[in-house]
VOMARMI-705857 format. One record per residue (C-alpha): residue number from 1; residue in three letters; x, y, z. Coordinates in steps of 0.001 Angstrom, whole numbers, plus 500000, padded with zeros to 6 digits. Layout:
N
(r NUM,'ALA',(X,Y,Z)) ...
This chain:
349
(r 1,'UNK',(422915,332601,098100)) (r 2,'UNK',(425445,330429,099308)) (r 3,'UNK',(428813,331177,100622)) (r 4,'UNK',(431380,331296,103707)) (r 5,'UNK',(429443,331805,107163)) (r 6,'UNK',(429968,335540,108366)) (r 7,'UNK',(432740,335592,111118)) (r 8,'UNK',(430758,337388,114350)) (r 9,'UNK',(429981,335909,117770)) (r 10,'UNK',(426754,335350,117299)) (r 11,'UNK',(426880,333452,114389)) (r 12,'UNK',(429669,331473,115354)) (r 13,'UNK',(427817,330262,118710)) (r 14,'UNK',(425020,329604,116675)) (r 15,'UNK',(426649,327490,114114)) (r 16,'UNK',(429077,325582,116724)) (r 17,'UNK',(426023,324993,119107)) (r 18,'UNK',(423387,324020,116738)) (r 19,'UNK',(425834,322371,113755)) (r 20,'UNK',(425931,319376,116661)) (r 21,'UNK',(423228,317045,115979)) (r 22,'UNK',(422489,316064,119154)) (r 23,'UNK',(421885,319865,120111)) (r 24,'UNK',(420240,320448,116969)) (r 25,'UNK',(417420,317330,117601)) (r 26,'UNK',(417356,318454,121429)) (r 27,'UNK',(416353,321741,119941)) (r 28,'UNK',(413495,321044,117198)) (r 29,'UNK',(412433,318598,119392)) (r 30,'UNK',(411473,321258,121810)) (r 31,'UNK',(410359,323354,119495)) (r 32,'UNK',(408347,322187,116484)) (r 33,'UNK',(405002,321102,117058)) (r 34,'UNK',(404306,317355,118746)) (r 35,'UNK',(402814,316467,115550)) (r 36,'UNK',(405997,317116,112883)) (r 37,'UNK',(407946,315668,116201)) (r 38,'UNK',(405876,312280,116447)) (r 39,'UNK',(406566,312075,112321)) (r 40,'UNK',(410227,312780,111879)) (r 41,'UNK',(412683,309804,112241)) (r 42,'UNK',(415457,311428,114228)) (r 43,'UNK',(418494,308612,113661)) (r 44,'UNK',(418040,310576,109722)) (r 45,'UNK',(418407,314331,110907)) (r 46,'UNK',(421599,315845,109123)) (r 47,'UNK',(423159,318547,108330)) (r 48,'UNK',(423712,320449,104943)) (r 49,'UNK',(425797,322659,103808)) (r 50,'UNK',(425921,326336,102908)) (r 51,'UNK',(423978,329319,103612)) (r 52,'UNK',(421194,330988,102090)) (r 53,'UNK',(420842,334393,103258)) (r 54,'UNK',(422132,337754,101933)) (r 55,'UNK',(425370,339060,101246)) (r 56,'UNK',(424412,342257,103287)) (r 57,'UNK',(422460,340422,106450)) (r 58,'UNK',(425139,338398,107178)) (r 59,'UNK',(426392,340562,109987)) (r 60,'UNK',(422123,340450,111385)) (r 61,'UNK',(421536,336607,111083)) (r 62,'UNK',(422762,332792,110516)) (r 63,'UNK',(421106,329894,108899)) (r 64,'UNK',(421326,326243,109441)) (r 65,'UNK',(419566,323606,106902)) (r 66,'UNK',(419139,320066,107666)) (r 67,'UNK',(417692,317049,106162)) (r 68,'UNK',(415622,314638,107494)) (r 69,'UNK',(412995,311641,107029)) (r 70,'UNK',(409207,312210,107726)) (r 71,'UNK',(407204,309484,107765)) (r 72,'UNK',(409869,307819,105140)) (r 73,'UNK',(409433,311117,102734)) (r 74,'UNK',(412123,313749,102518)) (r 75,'UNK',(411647,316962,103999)) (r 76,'UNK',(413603,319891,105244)) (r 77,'UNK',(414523,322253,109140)) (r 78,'UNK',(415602,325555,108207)) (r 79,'UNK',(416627,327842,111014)) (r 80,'UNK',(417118,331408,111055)) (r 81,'UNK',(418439,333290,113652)) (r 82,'UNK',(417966,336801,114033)) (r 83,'UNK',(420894,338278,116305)) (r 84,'UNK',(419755,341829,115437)) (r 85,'UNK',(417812,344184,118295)) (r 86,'UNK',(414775,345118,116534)) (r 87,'UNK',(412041,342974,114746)) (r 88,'UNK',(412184,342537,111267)) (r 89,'UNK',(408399,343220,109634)) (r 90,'UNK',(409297,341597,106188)) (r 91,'UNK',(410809,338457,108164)) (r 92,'UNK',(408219,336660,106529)) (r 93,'UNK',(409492,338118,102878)) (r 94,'UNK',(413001,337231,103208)) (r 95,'UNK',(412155,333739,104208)) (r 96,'UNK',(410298,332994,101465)) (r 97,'UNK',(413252,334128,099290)) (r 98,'UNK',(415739,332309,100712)) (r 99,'UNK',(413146,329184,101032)) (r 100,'UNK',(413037,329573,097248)) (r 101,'UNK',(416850,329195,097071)) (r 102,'UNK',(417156,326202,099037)) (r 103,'UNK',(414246,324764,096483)) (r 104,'UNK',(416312,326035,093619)) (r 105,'UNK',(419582,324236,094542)) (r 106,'UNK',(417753,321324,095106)) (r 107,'UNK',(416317,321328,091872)) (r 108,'UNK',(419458,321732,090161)) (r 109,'UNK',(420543,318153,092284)) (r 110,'UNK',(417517,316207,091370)) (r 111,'UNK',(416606,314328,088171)) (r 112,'UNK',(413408,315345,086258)) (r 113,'UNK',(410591,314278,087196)) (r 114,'UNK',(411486,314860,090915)) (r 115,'UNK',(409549,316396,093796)) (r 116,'UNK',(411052,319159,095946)) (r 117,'UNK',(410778,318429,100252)) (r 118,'UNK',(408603,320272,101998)) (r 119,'UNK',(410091,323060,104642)) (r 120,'UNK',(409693,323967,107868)) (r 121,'UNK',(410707,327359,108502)) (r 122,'UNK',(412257,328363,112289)) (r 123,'UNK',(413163,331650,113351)) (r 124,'UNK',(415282,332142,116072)) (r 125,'UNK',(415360,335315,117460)) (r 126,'UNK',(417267,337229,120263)) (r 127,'UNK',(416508,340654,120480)) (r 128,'UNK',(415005,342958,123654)) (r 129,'UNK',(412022,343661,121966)) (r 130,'UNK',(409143,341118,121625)) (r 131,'UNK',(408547,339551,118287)) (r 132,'UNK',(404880,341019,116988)) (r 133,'UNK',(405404,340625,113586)) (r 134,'UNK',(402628,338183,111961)) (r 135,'UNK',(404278,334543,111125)) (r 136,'UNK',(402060,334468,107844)) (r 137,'UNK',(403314,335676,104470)) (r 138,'UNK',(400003,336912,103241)) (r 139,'UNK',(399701,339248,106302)) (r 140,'UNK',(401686,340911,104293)) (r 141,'UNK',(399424,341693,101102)) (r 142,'UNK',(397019,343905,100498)) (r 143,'UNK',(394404,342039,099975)) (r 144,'UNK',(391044,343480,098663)) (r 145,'UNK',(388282,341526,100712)) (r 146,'UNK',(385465,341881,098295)) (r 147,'UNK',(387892,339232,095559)) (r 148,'UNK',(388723,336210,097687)) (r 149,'UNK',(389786,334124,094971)) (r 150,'UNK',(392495,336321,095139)) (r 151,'UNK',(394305,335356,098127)) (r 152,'UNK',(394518,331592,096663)) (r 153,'UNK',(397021,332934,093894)) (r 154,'UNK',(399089,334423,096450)) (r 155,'UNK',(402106,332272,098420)) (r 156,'UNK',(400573,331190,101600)) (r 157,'UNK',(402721,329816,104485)) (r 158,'UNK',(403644,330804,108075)) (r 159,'UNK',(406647,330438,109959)) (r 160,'UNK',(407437,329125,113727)) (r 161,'UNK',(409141,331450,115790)) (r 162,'UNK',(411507,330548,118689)) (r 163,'UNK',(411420,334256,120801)) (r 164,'UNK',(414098,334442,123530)) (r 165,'UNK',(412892,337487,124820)) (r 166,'UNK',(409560,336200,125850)) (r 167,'UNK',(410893,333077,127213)) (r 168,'UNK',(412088,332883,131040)) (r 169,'UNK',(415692,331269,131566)) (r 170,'UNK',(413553,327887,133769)) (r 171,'UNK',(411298,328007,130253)) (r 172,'UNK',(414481,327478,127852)) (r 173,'UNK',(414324,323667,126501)) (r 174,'UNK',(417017,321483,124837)) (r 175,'UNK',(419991,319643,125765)) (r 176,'UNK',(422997,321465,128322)) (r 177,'UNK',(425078,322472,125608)) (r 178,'UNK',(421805,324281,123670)) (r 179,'UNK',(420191,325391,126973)) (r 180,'UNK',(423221,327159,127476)) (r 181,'UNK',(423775,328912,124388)) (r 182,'UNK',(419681,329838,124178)) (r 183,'UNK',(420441,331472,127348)) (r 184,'UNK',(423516,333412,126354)) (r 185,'UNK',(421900,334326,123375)) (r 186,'UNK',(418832,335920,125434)) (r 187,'UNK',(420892,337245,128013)) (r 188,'UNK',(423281,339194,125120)) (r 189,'UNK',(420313,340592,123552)) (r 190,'UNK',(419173,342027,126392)) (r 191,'UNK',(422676,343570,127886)) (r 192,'UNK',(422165,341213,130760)) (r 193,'UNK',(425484,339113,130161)) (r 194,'UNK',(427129,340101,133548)) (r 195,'UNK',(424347,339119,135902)) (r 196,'UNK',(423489,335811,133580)) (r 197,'UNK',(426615,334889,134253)) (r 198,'UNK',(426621,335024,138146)) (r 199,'UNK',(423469,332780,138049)) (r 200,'UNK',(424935,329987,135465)) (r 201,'UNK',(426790,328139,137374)) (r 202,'UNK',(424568,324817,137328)) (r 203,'UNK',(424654,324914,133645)) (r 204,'UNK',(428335,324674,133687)) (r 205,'UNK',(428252,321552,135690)) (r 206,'UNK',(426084,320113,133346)) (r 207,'UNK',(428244,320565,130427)) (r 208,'UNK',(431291,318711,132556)) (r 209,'UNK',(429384,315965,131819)) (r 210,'UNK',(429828,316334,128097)) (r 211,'UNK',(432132,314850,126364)) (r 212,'UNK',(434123,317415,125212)) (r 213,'UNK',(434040,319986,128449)) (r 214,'UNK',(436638,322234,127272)) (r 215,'UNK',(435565,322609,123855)) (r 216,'UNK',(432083,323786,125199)) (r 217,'UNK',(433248,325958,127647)) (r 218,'UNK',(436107,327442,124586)) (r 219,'UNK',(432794,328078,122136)) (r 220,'UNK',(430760,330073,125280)) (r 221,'UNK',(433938,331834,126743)) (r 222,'UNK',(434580,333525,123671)) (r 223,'UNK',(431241,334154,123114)) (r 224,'UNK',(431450,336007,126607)) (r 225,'UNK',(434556,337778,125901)) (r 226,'UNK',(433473,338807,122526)) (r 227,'UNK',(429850,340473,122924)) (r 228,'UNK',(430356,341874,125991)) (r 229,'UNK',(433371,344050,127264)) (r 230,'UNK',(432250,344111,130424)) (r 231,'UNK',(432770,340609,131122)) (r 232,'UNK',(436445,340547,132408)) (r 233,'UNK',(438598,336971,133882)) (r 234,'UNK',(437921,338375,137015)) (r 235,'UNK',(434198,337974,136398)) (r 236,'UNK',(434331,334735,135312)) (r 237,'UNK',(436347,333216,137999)) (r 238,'UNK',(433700,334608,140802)) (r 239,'UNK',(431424,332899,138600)) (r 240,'UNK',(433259,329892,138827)) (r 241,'UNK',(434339,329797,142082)) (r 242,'UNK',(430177,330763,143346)) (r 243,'UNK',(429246,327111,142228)) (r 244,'UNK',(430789,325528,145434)) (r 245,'UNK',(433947,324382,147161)) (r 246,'UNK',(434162,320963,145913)) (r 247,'UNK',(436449,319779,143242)) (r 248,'UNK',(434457,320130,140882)) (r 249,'UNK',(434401,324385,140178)) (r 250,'UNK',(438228,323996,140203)) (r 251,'UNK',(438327,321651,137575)) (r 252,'UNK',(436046,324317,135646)) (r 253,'UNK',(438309,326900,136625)) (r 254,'UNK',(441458,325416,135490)) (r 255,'UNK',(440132,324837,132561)) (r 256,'UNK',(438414,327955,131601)) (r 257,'UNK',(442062,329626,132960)) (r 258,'UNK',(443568,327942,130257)) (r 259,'UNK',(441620,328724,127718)) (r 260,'UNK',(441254,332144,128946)) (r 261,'UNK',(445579,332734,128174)) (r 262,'UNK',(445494,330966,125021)) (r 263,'UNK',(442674,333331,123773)) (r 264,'UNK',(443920,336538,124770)) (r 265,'UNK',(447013,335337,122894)) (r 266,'UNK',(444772,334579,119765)) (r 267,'UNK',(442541,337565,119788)) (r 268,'UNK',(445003,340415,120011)) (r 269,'UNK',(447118,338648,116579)) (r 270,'UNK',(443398,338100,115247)) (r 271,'UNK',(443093,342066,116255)) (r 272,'UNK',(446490,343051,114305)) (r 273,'UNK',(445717,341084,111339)) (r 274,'UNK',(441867,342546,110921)) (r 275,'UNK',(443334,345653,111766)) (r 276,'UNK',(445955,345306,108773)) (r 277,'UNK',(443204,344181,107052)) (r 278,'UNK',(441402,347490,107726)) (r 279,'UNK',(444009,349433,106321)) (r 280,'UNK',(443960,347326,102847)) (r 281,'UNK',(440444,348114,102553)) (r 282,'UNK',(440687,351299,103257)) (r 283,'UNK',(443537,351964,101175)) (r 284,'UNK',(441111,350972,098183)) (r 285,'UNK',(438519,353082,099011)) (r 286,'UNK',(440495,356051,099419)) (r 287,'UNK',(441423,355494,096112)) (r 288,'UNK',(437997,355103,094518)) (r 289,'UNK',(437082,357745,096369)) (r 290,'UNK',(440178,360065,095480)) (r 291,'UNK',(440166,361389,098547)) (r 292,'UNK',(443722,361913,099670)) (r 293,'UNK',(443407,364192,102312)) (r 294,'UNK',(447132,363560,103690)) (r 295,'UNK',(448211,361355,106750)) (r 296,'UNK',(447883,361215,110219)) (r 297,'UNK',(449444,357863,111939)) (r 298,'UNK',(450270,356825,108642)) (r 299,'UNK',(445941,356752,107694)) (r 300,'UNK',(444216,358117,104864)) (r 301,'UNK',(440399,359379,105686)) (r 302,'UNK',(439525,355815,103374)) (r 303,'UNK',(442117,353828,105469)) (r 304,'UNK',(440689,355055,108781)) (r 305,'UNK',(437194,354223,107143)) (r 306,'UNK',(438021,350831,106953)) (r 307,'UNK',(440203,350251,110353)) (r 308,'UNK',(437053,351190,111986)) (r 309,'UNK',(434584,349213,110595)) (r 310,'UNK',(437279,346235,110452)) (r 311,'UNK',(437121,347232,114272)) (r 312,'UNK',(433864,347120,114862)) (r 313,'UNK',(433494,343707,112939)) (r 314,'UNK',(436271,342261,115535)) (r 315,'UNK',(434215,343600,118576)) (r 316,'UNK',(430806,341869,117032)) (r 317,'UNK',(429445,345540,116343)) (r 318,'UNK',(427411,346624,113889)) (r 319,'UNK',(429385,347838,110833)) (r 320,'UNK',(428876,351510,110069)) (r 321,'UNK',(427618,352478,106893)) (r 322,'UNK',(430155,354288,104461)) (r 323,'UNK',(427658,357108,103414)) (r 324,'UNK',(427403,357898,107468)) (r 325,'UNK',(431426,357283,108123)) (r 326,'UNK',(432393,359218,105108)) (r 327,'UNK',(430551,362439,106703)) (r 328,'UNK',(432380,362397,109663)) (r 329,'UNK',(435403,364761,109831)) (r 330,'UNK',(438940,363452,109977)) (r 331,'UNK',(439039,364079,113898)) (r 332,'UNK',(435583,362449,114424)) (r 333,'UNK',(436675,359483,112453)) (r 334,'UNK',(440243,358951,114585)) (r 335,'UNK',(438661,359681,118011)) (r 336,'UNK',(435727,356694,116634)) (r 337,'UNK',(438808,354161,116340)) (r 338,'UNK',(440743,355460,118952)) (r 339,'UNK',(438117,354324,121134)) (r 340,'UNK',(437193,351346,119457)) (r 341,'UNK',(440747,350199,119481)) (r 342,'UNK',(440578,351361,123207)) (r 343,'UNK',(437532,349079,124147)) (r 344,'UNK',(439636,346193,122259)) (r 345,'UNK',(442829,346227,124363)) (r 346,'UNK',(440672,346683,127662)) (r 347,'UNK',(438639,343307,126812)) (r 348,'UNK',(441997,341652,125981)) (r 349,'UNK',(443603,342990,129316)) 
């Protein structure tokens, strides 16, 4: 299914990071086995466009496709990444579906009598947890052991798997930009933003060298500010400033100051207009629900409903589910976005 990428930090770091080529190669390079990496002409690695994943996991995981030559044949690098905190057991289910999607819209491109690529399936994932799911399909099937003839009718493939939380920050491979994010991404999923941080300095220098420098540090700075209220200016700047006294962590800081003002600016009239946004929705499922329970601060129970969960989609939380919101009692509800709008102005601040 293919549509517009789901706005959340983690996707957009993923898809800012690894849309760049060069990050992208750096990447498989350093993760696909040496074999696939001896075969596949890297000048032909590009990206294509759309998504393939569901509607309703948008908010749990990205996908990248790209194209590429192997050994002068056509073949395909699809990455998943899993920003959810627990393991996913049917991992290997879902990628075959959307696998089958990227077949079937390249089926509907090709003339008859033409052969579908081959592809390699990568899944990226970030959680606390270690991965101990199986990487093959048929792990999945109950398969009787006395009819082996059966398991050849059955879809057989495995997936590689790219676990953060098993690597160690010195074990993280690519180029600066995609070292960096990897590491982010680890150190999110395991609530360990803050102290990452203080230890990150070298990485920063690195990415001075790039050249775009304050684009980089715009993509990860918002990332920062966006997972984890916690991380305040203040923390940043001691972050900075703790990579030495030479000109070159003052040329950091003046640019991550800057870009520090002009996103507060943009978040908090990104804030109003999801919040307004909230109250739309909400206003439309108070009405399909009927439920007109009066006001308070102008809100129906379906408007607060939906200022919460616009809320929570602003802060990169998981969206609650209606049947558990619509439960809650009018005061639960208001003291839930009081304190998510709360936890919004003190990030801002």
């Amino acid at each position: 299914m293919e549509g517009e990428p789901v706005q959340s930090p983690h996707d957009k770091l993923f898809k800012q990071t690894f849309g760049r080529t060069q990050s992208a190669s750096a990447f498989f390079r350093s993760y696909l086995p040496a074999s696939l990496v001896e075969a596949i002409e890297w000048e032909t690695l590009t990206l294509a466009p759309g998504s393939f994943v569901d509607e309703a996991l948008r908010h749990h995981e990205s996908d990248l496709l790209y194209t590429v030559q192997l050994r002068g044949e056509p073949a395909l690098l699809y990455c998943l990444f899993e920003h959810q905190s627990t393991v996913d057991w049917l991992m290997s289910l879902r990628l075959l579906k959307y696998m089958v999607r990227i077949w079937e819209r390249q089926a509907r491109e090709w003339t008859a009598g033409g052969k579908l690529a081959p592809i390699v399936p990568i899944v990226l994932y970030q959680g606390r947890a270690a991965w101990t799911p199986s990487h093959k399909f048929q792990d999945l099937l109950a398969m009787p052991p006395a009819v082996a003839e059966l398991r050849h009718l059955q879809p057989a493939f495995e997936h590689l798997l790219v676990d953060l939380s098993a690597l160690g920050l010195e074990e993280i491979q690519g180029d600066a930009i995609g070292r960096m994010a990897l590491q982010m991404m680890r150190a999110a999923g395991r609530g360990e933003l803050g102290p990452w941080l203080e230890s990150s300095g070298r990485l920063f220098v690195e990415l001075l060298h790039q050249q775009d420098p304050s684009g980089i540090l715009q993509v990860f700075l918002r990332y920062l500010f966006a997972v984890d209220a916690g991380i305040s200016f203040e923390t940043v700047r001691h972050a900075l400033e703790s990579i030495g006294i030479d000109e070159l962590p003052r040329k950091i800081m003046s640019i991550a100051e800057e870009l520090m003002e002009k996103g507060r600016r943009q978040a908090m009239t990104a804030a109003e207009e999801l919040i307004q946004k909230g109250r739309m929705e909400g206003r439309q499922e108070g009405r399909q629900e009927g439920r007109q329970e009066g006001r308070q601060e102008g809100l129906t129970v379906g408007e607060l409903i939906g200022s919460i969960r616009t809320l929570q989609e602003f802060l990169g939380l998981p969206l609650g589910e209606l049947p558990e919101l619509e439960q809650k009692t009018r005061a639960e509800l208001e003291e839930l976005r009081r304190s998510l709008r709360a936890r919004l102005q003190s990030r801002q601040g």
